[in-house]
N, C-alpha and C positions, 0 to 999 in steps of 0.2 A: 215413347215406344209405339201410340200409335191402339193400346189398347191397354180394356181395364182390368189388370190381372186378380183381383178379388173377385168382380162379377163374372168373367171368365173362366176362374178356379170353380166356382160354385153352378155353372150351365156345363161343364165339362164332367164334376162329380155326378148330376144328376141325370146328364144324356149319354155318354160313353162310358158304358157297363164295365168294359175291361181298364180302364184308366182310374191311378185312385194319387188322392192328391197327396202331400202338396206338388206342384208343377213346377215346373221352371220354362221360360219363356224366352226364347231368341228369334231374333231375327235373322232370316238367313242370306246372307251377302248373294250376289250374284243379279238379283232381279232388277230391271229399270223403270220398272211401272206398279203392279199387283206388287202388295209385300206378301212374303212368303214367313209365316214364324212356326220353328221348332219347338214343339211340346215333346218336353219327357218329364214322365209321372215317378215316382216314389218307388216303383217294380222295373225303372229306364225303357216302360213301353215309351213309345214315341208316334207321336202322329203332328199333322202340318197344317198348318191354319193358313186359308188363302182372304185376302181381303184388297180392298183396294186404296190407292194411296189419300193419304190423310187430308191434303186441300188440291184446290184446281183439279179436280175431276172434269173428266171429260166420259159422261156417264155411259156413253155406248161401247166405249175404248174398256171400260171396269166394271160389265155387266157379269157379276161374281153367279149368278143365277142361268145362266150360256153359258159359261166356264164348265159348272156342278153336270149341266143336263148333257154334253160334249163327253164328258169321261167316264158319264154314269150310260148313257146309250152305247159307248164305243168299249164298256168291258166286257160286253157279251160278245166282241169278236176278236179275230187277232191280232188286234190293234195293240200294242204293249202301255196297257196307261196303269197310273196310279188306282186302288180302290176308294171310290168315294164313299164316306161314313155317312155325311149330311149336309143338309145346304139351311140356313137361318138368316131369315128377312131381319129379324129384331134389333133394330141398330142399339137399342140400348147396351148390349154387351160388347162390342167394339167402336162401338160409334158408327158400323155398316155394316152392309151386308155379308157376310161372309160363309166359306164351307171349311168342311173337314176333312182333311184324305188321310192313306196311307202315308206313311214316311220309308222312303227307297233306301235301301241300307246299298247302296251299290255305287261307283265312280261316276263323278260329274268330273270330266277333263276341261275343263276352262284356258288352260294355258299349254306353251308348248313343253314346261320343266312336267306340268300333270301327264303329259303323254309321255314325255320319256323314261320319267320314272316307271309309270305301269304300262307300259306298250313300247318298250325299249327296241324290239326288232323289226324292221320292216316288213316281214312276212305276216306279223301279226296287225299292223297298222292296215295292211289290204284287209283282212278279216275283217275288222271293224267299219273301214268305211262301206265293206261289201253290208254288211249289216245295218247299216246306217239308213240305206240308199234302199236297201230290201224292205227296210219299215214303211222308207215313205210308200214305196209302190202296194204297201198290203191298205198301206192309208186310205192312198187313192183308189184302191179298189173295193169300199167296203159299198155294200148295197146301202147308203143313204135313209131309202123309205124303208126297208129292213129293217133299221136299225132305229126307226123311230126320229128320224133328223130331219124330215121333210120340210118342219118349219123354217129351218134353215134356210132355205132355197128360195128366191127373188125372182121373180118376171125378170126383170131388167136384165141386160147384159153384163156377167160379175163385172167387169175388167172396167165398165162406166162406173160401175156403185162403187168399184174400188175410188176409182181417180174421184169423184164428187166426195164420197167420205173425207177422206185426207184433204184436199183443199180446202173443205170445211172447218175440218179440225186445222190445217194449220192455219188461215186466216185467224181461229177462234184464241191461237195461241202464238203469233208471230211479233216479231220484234220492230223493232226500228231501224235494221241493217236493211236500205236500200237494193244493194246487190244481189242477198239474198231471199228477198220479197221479187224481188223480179223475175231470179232465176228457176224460184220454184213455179210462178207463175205461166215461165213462157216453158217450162218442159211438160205442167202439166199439157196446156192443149196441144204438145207435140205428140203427148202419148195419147191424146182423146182423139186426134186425127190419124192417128197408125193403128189404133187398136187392130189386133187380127182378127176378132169377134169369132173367138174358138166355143159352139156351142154347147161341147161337155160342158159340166161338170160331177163335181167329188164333193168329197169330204176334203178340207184344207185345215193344215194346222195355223199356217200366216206367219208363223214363224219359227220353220223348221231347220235348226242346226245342231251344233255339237253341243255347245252345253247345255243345251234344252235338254239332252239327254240322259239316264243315267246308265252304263251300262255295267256290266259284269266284268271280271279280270279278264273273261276266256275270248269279251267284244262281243258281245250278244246284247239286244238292245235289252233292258229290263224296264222302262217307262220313260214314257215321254213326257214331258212336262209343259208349263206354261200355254195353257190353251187359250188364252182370252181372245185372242185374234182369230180364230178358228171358226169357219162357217161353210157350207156350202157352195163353190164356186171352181174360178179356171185350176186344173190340177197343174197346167203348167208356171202359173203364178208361182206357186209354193216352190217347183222346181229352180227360179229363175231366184227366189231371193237363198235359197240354198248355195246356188253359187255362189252368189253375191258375196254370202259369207265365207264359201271354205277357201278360197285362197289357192296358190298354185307358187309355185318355185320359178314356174314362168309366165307369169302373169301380176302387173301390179294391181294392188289394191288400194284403193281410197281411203279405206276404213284405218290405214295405219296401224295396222298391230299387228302383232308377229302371232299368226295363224296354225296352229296348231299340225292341220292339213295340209302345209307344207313342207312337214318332214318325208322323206323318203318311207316309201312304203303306200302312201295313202294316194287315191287313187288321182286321175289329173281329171281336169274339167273336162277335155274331150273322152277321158273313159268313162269316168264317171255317167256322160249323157248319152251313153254307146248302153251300158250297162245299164241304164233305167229303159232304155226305148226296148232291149231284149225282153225287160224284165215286164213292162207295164202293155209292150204291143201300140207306146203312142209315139209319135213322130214329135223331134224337138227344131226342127227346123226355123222357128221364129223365136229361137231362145235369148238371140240377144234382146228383141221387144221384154221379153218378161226380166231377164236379168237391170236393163234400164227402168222398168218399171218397179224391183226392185231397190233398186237403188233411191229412186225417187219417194219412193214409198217410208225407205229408212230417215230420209230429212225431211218429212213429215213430222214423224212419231219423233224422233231425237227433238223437233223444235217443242215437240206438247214438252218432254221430258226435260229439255232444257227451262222452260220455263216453272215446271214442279219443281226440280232440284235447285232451284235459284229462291225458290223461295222456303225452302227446307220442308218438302212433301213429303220425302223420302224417310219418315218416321223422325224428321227434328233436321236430318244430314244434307247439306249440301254443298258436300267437299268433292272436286273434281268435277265442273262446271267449267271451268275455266276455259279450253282448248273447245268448247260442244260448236257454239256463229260458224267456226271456220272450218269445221266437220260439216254441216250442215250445207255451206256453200258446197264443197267440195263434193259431196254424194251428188246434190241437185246436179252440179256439171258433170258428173262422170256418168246419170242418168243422160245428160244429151248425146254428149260423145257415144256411149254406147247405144243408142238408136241410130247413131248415123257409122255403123262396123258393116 
């Protein structure tokens, strides 16, 4: 499981007032990196323990202390996050670092049967993705040194620190497949030679989509989740891997999976970029650069994840490994073909 539920029971009785034992302890399906686990106490309060995965760390990728200081700076604004409870260095109680938040009583839509069942009409599906699209831009706009985030922010050019991080991490975590050692290879210095070197930046979440989300039946965002990728840098980054993810009815996808934001109702990729450039006042002009850099970015992080879940990181699990090489290849090419649109 990943953690010790005796010494966990007894740091939980003594730090969190309103929680009274005994606990029960899940883990919650959906994440591919940070484990996410489900505490509900003896009275079914519930709160959520964040930590990071149990071997092959890649410690900048699962800095649970950037995560804590991210949602605890960003709920004094209108940023929709989680309430953070606490953050604890003492790896004796899970074996790492980890924090404590609220638990969202609200829809995570993961798949396209979760949207139809609770977003059954197409009038409502615009609602939500109108909603969706409106968080990011309140994201983007939050005053940074305001907000106490300044550490955040890098001299350097995000859009280099991005491409250097992740070639990093995937050298540090790559295979023996040829083809795709090369491929990520040669797309990175395509994107190191195009970079746009767009000199805003924002607040970014790094990986902002649908089931990152949780929202309300009515499509109202109620918290955003998973921040560990979140730092200060290009707002159009976050824009570009948003794409990436929501898919289109006329448009293929690489990722292979039947996309949620495909159904009727939900907005299309050119409205979608019509409706943040109203909404944020920025120009998306060089969107394919970031949606390729996107892309590239996702076969990065799938090779770190590929290699945790191969060796059962994932709290002991390492079921559905199988199909990740040829995923992998696949993003890395559809990251070059989409630099050259």
């Amino acid at each position: 499981m990943g953690i010790n539920s005796d010494s966990l029971s007894d740091w939980l009785d003594r730090n969190i007032d309103f929680l009274e034992r005994p606990f029960v302890f899940e883990l919650i399906n959906g994440g591919r990196s940070n484990l996410s686990y489900l505490i509900t106490d003896s009275k079914l309060n519930r709160v959520v323990l964040r930590r990071p995965p149990v071997s092959h760390v890649l410690s900048s990728a699962h800095d649970m202390h950037r995560e804590f200081k991210m949602i605890s700076s960003l709920k004094g604004t209108e940023v929709e996050v989680p309430t953070p409870y606490c953050y604890v260095e003492d790896t004796d109680i899970t074996g790492a670092p980890f924090y404590v938040m609220s638990f969202e009583n609200g829809l995570i839509l993961r798949s396209v049967s979760d949207v139809e069942q609770h977003f059954s009409k197409p009038e409502r599906r615009r609602v939500l993705s109108e909603n969706l699209i409106a968080s990011l831009v309140k994201l983007h706009g939050v005053d940074y040194q305001k907000a106490g985030l300044k550490q955040f922010l890098r001299n350097e050019n995000y859009v280099d620190r991005l491409l250097e991080r992740w070639i990093t991490q995937f050298d540090k975590t790559k295979g023996d497949d040829l083809q795709v050692n090369e491929t990520v290879s040669a797309v990175y210095y395509e994107l190191k030679e195009n970079n746009p070197n767009n000199p805003e930046n924002t607040v970014i979440h790094g990986d902002y989509r649908l089931d990152n989300v949780v929202v309300t039946s009515e499509g109202e965002v109620q918290a955003i989740l998973d921040w560990e990728l979140s730092t200060i840098g290009d707002p159009l980054s976050d824009l570009g891997l948003t794409l990436v993810y929501w898919g289109s009815s006329d448009m293929d996808s690489p990722l292979n999976l039947p996309s949620p934001t495909t159904l009727e109702g939900f907005m299309k990729p050119a409205d979608l970029l019509k409706f943040y450039e109203r909404a944020s006042g920025r120009s998306t002009d060089n969107i394919n650069y970031y949606m390729a850099l996107g892309y590239w970015k996702l076969a990065c992080i799938l090779q770190g994840v590929y290699k945790r879940y191969s060796s059962g990181a994932r709290a002991g699990d390492s079921s559905g490994v199988e199909g990740f090489g040829g995923l992998i290849l696949t993003l890395a090419q559809s990251a070059g073909k989409m630099l050259h649109r």
